[in-house]
C-alpha positions as CSV (number, residue, x, y, z in Angstrom):
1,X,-5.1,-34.3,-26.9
2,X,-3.5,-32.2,-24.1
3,X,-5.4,-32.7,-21.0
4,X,-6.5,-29.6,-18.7
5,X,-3.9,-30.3,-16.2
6,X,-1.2,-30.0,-19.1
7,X,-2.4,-26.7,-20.1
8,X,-2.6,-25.4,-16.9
9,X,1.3,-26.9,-16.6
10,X,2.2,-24.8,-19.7
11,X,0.3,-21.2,-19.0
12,X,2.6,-21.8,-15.2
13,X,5.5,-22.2,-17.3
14,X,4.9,-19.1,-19.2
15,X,3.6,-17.4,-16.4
16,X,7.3,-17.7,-14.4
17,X,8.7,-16.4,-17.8
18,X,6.5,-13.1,-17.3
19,X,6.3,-13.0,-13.6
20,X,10.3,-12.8,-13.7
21,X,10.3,-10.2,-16.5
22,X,8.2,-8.0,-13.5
23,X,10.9,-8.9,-11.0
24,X,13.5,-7.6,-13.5
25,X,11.4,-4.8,-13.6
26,X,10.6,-4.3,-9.8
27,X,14.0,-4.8,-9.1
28,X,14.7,-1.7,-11.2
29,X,12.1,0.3,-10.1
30,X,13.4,-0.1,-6.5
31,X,17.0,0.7,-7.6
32,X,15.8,3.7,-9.0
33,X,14.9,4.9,-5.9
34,X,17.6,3.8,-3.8
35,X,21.0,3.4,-5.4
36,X,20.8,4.7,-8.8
37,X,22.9,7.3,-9.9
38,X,20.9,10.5,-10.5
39,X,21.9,11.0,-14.2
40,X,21.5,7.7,-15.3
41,X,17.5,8.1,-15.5
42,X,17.7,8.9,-19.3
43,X,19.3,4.7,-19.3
44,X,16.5,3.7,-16.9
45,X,13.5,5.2,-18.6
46,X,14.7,3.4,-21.6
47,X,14.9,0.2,-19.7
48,X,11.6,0.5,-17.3
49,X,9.9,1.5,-20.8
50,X,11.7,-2.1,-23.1
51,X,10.5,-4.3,-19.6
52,X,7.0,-3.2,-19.7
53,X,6.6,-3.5,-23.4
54,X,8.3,-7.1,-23.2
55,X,5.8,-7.6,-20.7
56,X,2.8,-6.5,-22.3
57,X,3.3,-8.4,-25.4
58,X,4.1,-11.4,-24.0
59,X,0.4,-11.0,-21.6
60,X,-1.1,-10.2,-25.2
61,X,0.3,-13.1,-27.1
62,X,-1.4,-15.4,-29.4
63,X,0.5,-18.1,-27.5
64,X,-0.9,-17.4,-23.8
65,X,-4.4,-17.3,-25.2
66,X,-4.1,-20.3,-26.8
67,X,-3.0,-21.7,-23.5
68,X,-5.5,-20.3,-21.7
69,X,-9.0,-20.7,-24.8
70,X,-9.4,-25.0,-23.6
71,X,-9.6,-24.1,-20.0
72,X,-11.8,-20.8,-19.9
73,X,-14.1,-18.9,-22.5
74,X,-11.9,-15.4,-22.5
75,X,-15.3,-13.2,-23.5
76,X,-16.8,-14.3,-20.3
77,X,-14.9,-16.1,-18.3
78,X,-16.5,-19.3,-17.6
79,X,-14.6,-22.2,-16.7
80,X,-14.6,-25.0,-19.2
81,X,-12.9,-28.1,-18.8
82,X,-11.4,-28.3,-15.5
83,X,-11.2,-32.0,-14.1
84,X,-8.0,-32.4,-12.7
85,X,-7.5,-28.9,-11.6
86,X,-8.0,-27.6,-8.0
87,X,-9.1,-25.0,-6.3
88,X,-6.1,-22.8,-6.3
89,X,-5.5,-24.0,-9.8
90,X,-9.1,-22.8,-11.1
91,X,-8.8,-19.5,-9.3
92,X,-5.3,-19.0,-10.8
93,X,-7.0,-19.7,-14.3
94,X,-9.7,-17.1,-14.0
95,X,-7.2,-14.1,-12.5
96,X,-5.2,-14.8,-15.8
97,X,-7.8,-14.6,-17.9
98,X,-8.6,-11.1,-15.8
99,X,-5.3,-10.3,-16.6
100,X,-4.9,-11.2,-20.3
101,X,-8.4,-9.4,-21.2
102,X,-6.9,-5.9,-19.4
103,X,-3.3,-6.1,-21.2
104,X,-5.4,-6.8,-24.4
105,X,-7.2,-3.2,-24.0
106,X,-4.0,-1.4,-23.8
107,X,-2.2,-1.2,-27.0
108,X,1.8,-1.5,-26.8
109,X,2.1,1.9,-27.9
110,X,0.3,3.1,-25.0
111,X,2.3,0.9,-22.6
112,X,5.6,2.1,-23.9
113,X,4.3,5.9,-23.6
114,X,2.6,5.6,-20.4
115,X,6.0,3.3,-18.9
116,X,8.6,6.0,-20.1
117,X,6.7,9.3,-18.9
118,X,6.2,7.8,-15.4
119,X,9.8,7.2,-15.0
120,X,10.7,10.9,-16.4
121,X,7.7,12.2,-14.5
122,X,9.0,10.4,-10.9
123,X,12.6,12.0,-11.5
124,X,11.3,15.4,-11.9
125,X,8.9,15.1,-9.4
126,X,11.8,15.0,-7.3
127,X,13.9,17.6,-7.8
128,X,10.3,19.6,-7.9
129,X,9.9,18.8,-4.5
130,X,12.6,19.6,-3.3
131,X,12.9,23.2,-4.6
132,X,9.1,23.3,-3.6
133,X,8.8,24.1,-7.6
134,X,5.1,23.0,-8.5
135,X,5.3,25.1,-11.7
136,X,8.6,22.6,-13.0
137,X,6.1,19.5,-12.1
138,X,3.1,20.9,-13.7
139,X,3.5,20.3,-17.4
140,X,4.6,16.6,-16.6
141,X,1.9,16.3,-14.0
142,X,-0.8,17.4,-17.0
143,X,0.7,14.9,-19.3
144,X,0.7,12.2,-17.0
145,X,-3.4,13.1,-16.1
146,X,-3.9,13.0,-19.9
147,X,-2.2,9.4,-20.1
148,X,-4.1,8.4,-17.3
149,X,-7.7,9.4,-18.9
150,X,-6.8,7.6,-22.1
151,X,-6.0,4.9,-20.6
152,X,-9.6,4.8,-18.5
153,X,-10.9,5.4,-22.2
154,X,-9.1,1.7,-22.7
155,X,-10.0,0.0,-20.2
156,X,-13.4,1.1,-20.0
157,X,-16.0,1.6,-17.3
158,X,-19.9,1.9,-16.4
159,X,-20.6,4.6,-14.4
160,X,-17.6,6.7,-13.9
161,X,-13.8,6.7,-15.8
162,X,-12.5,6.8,-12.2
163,X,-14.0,2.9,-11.8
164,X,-11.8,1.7,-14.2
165,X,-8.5,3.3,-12.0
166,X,-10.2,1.7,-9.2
167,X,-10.5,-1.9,-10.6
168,X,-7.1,-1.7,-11.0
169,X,-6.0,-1.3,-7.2
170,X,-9.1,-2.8,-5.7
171,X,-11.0,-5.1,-7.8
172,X,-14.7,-4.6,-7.4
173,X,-14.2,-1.4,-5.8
174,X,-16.4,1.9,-7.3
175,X,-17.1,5.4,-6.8
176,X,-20.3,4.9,-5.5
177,X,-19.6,2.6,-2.7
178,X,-16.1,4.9,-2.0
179,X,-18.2,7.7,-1.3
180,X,-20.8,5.7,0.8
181,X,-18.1,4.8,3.0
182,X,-16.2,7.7,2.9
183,X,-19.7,10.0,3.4
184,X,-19.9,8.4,6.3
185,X,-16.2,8.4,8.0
186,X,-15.4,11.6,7.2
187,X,-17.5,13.7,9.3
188,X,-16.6,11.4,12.5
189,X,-13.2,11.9,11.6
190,X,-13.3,15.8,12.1
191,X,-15.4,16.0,15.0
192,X,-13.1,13.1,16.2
193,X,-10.0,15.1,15.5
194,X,-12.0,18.7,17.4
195,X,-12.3,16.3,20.2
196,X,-8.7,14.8,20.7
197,X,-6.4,17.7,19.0
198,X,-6.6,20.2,22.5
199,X,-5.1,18.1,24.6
200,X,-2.2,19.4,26.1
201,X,0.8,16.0,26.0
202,X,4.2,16.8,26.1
203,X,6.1,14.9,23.0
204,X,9.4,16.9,23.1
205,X,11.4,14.0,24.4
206,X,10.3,12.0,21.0
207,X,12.8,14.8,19.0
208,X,16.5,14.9,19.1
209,X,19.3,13.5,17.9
210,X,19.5,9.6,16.7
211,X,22.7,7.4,15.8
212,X,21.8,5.8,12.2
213,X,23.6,2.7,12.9
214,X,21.7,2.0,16.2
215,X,18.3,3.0,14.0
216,X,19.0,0.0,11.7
217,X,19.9,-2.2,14.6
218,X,16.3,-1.5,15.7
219,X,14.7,-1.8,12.9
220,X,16.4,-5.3,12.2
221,X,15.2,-6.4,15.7
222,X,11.7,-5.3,15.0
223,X,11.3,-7.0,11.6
224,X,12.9,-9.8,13.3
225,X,10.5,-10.0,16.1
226,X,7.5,-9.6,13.5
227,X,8.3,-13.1,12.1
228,X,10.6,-12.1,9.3
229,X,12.7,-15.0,7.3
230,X,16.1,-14.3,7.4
231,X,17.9,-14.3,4.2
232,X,14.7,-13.4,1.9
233,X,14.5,-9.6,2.7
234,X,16.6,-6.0,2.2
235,X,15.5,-2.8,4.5
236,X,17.3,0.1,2.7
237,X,17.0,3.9,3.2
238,X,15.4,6.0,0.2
239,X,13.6,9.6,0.4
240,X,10.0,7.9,0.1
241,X,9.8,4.6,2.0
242,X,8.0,1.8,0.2
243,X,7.7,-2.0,0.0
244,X,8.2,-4.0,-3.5
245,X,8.9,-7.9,-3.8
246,X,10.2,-9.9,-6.6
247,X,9.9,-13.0,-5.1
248,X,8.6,-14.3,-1.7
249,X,12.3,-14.9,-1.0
250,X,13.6,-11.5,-2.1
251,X,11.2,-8.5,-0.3
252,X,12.6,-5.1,-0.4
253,X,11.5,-2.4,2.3
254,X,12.8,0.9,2.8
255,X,13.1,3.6,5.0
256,X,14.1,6.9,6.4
257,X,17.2,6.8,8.7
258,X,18.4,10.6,8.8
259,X,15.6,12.3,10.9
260,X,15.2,13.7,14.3
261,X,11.6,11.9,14.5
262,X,12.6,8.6,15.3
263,X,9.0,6.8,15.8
264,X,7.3,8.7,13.1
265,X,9.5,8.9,10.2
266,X,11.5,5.2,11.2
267,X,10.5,3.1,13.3
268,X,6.5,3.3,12.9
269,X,7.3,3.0,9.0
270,X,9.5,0.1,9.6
271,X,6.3,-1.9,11.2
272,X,4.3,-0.4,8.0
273,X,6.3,-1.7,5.4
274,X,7.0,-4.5,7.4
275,X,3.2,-5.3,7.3
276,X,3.3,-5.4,3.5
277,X,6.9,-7.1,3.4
278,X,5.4,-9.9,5.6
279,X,2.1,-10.1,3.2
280,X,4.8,-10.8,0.3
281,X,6.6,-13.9,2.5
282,X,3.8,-15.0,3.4
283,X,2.7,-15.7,-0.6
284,X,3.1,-19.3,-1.4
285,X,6.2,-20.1,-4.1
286,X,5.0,-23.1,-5.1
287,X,2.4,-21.0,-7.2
288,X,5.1,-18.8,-9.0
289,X,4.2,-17.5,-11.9
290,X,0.3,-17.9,-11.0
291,X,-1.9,-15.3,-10.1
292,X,-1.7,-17.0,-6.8
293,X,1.5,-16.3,-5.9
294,X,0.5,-12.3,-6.3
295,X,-1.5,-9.8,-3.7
296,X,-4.7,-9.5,-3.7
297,X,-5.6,-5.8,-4.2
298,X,-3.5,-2.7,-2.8
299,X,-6.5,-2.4,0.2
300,X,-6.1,-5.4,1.4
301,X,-2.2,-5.2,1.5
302,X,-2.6,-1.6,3.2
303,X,-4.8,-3.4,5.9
304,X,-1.7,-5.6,6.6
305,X,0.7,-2.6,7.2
306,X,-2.1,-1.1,9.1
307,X,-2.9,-3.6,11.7
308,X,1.4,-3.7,12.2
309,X,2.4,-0.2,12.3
310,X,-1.2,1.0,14.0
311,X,-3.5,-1.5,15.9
312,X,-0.4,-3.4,16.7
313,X,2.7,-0.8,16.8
314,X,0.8,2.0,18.8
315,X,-0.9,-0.2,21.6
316,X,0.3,-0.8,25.0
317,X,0.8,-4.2,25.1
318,X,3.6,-3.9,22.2
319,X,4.9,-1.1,24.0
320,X,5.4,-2.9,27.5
321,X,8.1,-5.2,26.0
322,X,9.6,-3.5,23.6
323,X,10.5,0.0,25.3
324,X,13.1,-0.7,27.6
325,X,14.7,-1.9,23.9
326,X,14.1,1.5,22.3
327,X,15.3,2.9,26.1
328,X,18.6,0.4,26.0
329,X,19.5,1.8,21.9
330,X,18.7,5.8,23.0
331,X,18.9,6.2,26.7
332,X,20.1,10.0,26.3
333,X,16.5,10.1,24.5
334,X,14.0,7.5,26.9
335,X,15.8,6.9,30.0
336,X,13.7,9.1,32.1
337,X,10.5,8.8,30.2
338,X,7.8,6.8,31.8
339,X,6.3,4.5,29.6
340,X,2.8,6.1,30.4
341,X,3.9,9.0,28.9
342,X,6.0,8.0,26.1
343,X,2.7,5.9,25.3
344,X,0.2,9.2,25.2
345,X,3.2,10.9,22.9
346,X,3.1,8.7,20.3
347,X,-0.7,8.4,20.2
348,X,-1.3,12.4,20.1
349,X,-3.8,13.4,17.5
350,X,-2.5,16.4,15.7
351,X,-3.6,17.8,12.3
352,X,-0.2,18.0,10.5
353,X,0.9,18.4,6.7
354,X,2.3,14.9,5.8
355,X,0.4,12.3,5.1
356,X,2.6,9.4,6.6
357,X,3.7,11.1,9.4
358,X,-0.6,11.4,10.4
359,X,-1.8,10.1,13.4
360,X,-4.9,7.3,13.4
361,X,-7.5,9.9,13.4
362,X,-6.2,12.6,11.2
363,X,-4.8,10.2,8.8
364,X,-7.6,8.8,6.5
365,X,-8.6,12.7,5.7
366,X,-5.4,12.9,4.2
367,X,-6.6,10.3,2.0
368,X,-10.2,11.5,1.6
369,X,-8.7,15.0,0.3
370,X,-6.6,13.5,-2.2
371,X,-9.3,10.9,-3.5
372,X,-11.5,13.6,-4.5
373,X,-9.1,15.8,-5.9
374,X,-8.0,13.1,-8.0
375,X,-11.9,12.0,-9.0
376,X,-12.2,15.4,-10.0
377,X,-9.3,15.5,-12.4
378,X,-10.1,12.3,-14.2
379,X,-13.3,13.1,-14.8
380,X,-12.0,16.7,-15.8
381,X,-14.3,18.7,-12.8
382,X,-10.8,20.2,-11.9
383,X,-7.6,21.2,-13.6
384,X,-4.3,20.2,-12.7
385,X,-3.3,23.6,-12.0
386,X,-5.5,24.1,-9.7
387,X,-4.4,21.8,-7.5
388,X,-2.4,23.4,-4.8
389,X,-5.2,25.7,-3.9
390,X,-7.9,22.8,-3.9
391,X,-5.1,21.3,-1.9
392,X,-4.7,24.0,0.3
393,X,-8.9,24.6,1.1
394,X,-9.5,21.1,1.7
395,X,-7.1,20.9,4.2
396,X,-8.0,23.9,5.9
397,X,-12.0,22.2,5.9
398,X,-11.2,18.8,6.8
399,X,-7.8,19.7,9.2
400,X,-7.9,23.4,10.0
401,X,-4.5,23.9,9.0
402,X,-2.7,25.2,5.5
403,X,0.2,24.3,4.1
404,X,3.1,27.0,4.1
405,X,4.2,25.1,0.6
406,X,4.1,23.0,-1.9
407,X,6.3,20.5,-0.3
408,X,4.2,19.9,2.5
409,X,1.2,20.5,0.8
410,X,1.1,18.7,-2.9
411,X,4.0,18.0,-3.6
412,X,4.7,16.0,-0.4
413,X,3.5,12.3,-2.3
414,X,5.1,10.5,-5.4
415,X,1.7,8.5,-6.3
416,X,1.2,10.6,-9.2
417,X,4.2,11.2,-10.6
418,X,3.7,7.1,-10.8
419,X,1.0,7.5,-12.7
420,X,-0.8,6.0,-9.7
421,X,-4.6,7.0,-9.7
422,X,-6.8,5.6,-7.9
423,X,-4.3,4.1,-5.5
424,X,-5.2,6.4,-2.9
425,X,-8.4,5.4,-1.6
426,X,-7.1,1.8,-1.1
427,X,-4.9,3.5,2.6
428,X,-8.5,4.1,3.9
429,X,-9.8,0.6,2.6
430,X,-7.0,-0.5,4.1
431,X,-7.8,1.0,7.6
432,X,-11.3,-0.4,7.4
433,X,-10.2,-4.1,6.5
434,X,-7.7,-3.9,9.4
435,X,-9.9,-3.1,11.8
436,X,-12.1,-5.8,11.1
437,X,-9.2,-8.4,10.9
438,X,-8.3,-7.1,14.2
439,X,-10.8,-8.2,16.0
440,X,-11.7,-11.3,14.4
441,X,-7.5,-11.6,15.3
442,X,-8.9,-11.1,19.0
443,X,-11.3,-13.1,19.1
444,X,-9.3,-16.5,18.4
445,X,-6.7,-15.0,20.3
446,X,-8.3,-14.4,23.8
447,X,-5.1,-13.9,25.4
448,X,-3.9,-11.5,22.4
449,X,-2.5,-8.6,25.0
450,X,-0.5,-11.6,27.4
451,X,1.8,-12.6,24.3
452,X,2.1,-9.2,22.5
453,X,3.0,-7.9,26.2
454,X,5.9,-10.6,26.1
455,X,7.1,-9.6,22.7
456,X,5.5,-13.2,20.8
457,X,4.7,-11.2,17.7
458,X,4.8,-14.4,15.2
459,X,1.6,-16.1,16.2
460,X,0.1,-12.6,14.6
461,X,2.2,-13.3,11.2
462,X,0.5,-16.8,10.8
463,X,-2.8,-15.9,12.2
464,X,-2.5,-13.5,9.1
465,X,-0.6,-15.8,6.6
466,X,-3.6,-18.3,7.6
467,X,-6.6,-16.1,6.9
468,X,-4.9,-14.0,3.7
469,X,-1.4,-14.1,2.7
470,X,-2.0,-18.0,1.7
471,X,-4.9,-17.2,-0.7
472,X,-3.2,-14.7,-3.4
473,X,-5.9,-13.7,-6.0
474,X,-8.2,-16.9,-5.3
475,X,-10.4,-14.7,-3.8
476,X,-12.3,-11.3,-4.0
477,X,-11.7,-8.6,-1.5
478,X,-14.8,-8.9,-0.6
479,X,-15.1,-12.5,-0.5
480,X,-11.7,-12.6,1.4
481,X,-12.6,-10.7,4.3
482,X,-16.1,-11.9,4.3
483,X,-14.4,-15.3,5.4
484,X,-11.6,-13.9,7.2
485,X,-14.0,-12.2,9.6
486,X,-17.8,-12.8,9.1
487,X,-18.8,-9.8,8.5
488,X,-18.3,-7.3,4.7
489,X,-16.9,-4.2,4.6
490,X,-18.0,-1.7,6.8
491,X,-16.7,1.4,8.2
492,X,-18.4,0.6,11.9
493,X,-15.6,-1.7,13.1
494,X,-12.8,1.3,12.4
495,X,-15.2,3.7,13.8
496,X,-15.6,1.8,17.3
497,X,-11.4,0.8,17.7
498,X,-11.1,4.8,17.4
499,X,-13.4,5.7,20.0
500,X,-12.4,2.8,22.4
501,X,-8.9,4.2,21.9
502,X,-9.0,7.8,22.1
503,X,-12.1,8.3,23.2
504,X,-13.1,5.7,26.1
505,X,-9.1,5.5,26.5
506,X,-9.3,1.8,26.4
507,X,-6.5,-0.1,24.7
């Protein structure tokens, strides 16, 4: 008779067979968006569409739950016989049971259907935003909504079909605690914003003209600095900058390098995608092929870009060491710009159109708008055509200003062309977990400002790789940050760094 630990030894074995058929498919993904050739989409669709059907069946197989039936009772999940098996090895157990229930919902038809229109529906979402076309996206756009509610129908939920989107992003996340939280942060957000938005800081000098090659040669420095291993990561260009890893030794990040808005549109996202590139080093190999060697949940990773690119990346402290770098690349740009004022530029709180290029404040109603657009669509409160002048009103409400078009109105994110509902919330979750992090990060770092000040970023990385990167799935979200920080979820934490920082003026 097999014992546990053997069992456990053959679902790791099968696991790194699946786990690399997702690389494969990753890998493809993030070619699509960086170095594929435009027409060869019809090819890619086809292949995105064969990977995620290989995928699926081998997750449904008779052979992984046979694996999996002498270790944990798949209808409920309780452990069975587990001597032999740690803690990491237990967890991993349970999150593949998580898994193998979920893939078993979705039939392979449904996979294959769903796989295939996202890649058609990203392409033309595209060329859509780029004519500022919503009317070429729209019919795509409905289909994709229509996939999206059948597949809640799948999965199935209690309370609302948007709870079985959000279990996929952020396990043990609902509506009902989203819109506590959110009920609560988004009227301090716009009478934050009223507060900050009038005052008059000159940012001119962040706009002009940048040399791409001495972009990159920053950007390598910074991700350098930030504790990155050399050899295991890719920063490319593409039109939407993103983060995707296939392996903790191969992380791939892009960004934008053609713009006139150096620390918005590079070098800010560079220390955001660098938060989530780091997350995906910091994963521990050994558990390839495990749950463990995976992310948690899409808020926590956010928090990890956040506390980089925000709490980190837009403080003083960082600021004092690294901008006589950022003088020595673009001297025509910095050289006679105090760093007092260069640090009030890129902290300016501004209601603008773009969602990535927001400022801390402004920057979770961007979120908010879109979270309950897309609520109202799955539950079919709101039709999809209708969306650019829900859009448009909710940013007038929330930001007093309206988009001039579709572009930089609803057009501007590639979420659901994806097929990604119910991934939007998680950049607010993400904002709320980071703050708290942060100041537990404070706290065992008294002298957290001294080091950052003299450009020792790395003690951050495995302050962070200590309290989450090492766990994987072993955890809850809730669970993980309860330990990480002492407290659970709240919004207050978020809620003080913003008016200590833009209010009080303290840093």
């Amino acid at each position: 008779m097999n014992t546990p630990l053997q069992h456990y030894e053959a679902l790791v074995e099968k696991g790194q067979d699946i786990y690399t058929l997702k690389s494969i498919s990753t890998l493809i993904g993030w070619d699509q968006e960086t170095y594929m050739p435009k027409n060869a989409i019809g090819i890619r669709s086809l292949q995105k569409q064969h990977l995620e059907s290989l995928i699926h069946k081998e997750m449904t197989s008779t052979y992984l739950q046979e694996l999996l039936s002498p270790l944990i009772r798949l209808d409920n999940g309780e452990l069975l016989k587990v001597d032999g098996l740690d803690l990491m090895q237990q967890g991993a157990v349970k999150e593949w049971r998580k898994d193998v229930v979920k893939a078993k919902k979705l039939p392979d038809l449904f996979v294959e259907a769903f796989a295939k229109a996202a890649s058609e529906t990203v392409s033309v979402w595209a060329e859509a935003k780029q004519a500022n076309d919503f009317d070429s996206f729209l019919p795509y756009l409905e289909k994709m909504v229509e996939l999206v509610r059948e597949k809640t129908d799948y999965l199935g939920y209690k309370d609302h079909p948007y709870d079985a989107l959000l279990e996929e992003y952020e396990p043990g996340m609902t509506v009902e605690k989203l819109d506590k939280l959110f009920d609560s942060l988004k009227p301090f957000l716009i009478n934050l914003t009223k507060k900050c938005k009038n005052l008059s800081i000159q940012t001119d000098f962040l706009y002009g003209d940048y040399n791409e090659h001495k972009i990159l040669e920053l950007d390598h420095y910074l991700l350098q600095s930030m504790g990155f291993k050399e050899g295991c990561y890719r920063l490319d260009a593409s039109n939407h900058p993103f983060c995707v890893s296939c392996h903790p030794t191969d992380v791939r990040m892009t960004t934008v390098t053609k713009t006139r808005d150096l620390l918005a549109a590079n070098i800010f996202t560079v220390l955001h995608e660098g938060g989530h590139g780091l997350y995906e080093q910091g994963l521990d190999p050994s558990f390839f092929g495990t749950p463990i060697c995976e992310f948690l949940s899409m808020g926590i990773h956010e928090s990890q870009s956040k506390i980089w690119e925000a709490f980190i990346g837009q403080s003083l402290p960082f600021w004092t060491y690294f901008y006589p770098k950022l003088q020595e690349s673009f001297p025509q740009n910095f050289s006679n710009v105090l760093l007092t004022s260069f640090y009030q530029a890129i902290n300016v709180v501004e209601p603008s159109f773009i969602r990535i290029y927001a400022d801390e404040v402004t920057y979770s109603l961007h979120v908010i708008l879109r979270y309950e657009i897309e609520k109202s669509l799955i539950d079919g409160s709101l039709q999809v055509k209708d969306i650019p002048h829900v859009w448009n009103e909710k940013m007038q409400a929330y930001l007093g200003i309206t988009p001039k078009n579709h572009r930089e109105g609803c057009l501007q994110d590639i979420h659901w062309a994806w097929g990604l509902f119910g991934y939007f919330p998680t950049y607010v979750l993400g904002n709320l977990y980071a703050a708290q992090l942060f100041d537990s990060l404070k706290k065992d770092h008294p002298d957290f400002k001294e080091k950052v000040s003299q450009g020792h970023l790395t003690f951050i990385r495995d302050w962070l790789n200590e309290h989450i990167h090492r766990y994987g799935r072993l955890y809850s979200p809730d669970t993980l940050i309860q330990r990480a920080t002492g407290t659970p979820l709240s919004e207050e934490s978020f809620k003080a760094y913003l008016t200590k920082k833009y209010i009080d003026k303290k840093d």
